[in-house]
N, C-alpha and C positions, 0 to 999 in steps of 0.2 A: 613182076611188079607186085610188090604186096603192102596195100595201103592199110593205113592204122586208126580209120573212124572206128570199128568198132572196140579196140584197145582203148580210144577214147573215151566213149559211152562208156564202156565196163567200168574204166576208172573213176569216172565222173561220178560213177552209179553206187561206186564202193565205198564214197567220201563218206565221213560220218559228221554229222550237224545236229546238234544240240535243236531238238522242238524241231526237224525238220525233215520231212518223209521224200526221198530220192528215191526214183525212177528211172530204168536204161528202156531203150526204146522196145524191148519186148514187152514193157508191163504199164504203156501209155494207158493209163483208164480213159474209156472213151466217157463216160457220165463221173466225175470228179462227184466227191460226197466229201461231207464236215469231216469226219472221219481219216485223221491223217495229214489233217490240212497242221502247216502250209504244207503244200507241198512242191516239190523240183522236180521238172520233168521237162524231156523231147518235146518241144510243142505239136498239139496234134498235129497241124498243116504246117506243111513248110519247113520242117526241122532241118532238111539238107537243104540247101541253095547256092545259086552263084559256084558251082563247079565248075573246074576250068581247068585246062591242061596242054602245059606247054613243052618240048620236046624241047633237051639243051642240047642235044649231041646227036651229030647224021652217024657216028661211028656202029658200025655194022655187028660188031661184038658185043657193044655196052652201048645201049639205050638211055639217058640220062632223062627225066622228066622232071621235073614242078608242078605238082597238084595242088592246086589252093579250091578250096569251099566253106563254108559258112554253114556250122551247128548253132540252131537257137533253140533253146530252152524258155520254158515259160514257169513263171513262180505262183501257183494260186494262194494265195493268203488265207480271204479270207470270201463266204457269201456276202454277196450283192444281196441287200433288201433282208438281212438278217437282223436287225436293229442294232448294226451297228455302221454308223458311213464313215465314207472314207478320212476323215476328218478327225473320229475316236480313233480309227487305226493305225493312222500317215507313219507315227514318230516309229512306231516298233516295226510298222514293214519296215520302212527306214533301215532300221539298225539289222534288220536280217536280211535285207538286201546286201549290206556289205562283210555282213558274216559269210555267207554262199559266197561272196565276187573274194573274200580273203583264203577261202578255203579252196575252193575250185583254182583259184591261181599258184598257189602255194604248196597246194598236194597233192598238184595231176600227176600223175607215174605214166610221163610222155616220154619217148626218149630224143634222143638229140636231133633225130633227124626232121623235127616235125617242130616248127612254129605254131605257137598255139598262144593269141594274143583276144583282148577282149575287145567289139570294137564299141561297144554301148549296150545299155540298160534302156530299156524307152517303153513307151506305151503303158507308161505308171498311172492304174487307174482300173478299169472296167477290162478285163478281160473272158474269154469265153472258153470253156472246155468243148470238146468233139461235138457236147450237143446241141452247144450253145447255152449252156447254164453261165451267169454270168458271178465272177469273182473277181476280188481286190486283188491284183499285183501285180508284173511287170512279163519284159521278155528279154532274158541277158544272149545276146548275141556274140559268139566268137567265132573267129577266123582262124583257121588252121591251112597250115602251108606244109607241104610234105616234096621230100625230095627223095625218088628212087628210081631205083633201074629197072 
């Protein structure tokens, strides 16, 4: 059985985005700085979740499985209490939230055997890096479904 999260990561991490600094989970800054921002990245906690694994076949030769888990990434914008609130900033995280969610979907180098679907953007607002410093942006959640022997 040879699953493909970190194929995943690698690709995600390879994307290239205009104004936008990507992350694979070896290079999570645990204290996030202005420096770089926005940026995309493995959310520090919680990046893998909901793994789960179900066996399709008792055949003694060939082991069939279904792995589904959930990779969430967090977007830092922009600093909290930087003189500028969320309100100067809304429209343009905005438009780079959907730059990341057109890019990530459209030029993952996944290959067939793995579903990889987004299921939400949420928590648009106050978020926290490892130390707890707090930034504008969100957390794009997807779900990845893998079938192998």
């Amino acid at each position: 059985m040879s699953l493909q999260a970190g194929a995943i990561i690698t690709a995600i991490a390879g994307l290239s985005i205009s104004g936008v600094t990507i992350k694979d989970d070896n290079s999570i800054p645990a204290d996030v700085t202005n420096a770089g921002l926005p940026l995309f990245c493995p959310r520090p906690n919680g990046f893998i979740s909901n793994l789960k694994t179900v066996r399709n076949s008792q055949n003694a030769a060939v082991t069939k499985y279904t792995v589904t888990y959930t990779l969430t990434y967090r977007l830092f914008y922009a600093p909290v209490g930087s003189g500028s609130g969320i309100t100067s900033i809304y429209s343009a995280m905005v438009d780079k939230v959907f730059v990341i969610l057109d890019t990530v979907l459209a030029n993952n180098a996944i290959n067939a055997a793995i579903d990889f679907t987004l299921r939400n953007v949420s928590d648009f607002g106050a978020v926290t890096d490892a130390v707890n410093h707090q930034f504008w942006g969100c957390d794009f959640t997807f779900d990845v479904m893998e079938f192998v022997d």
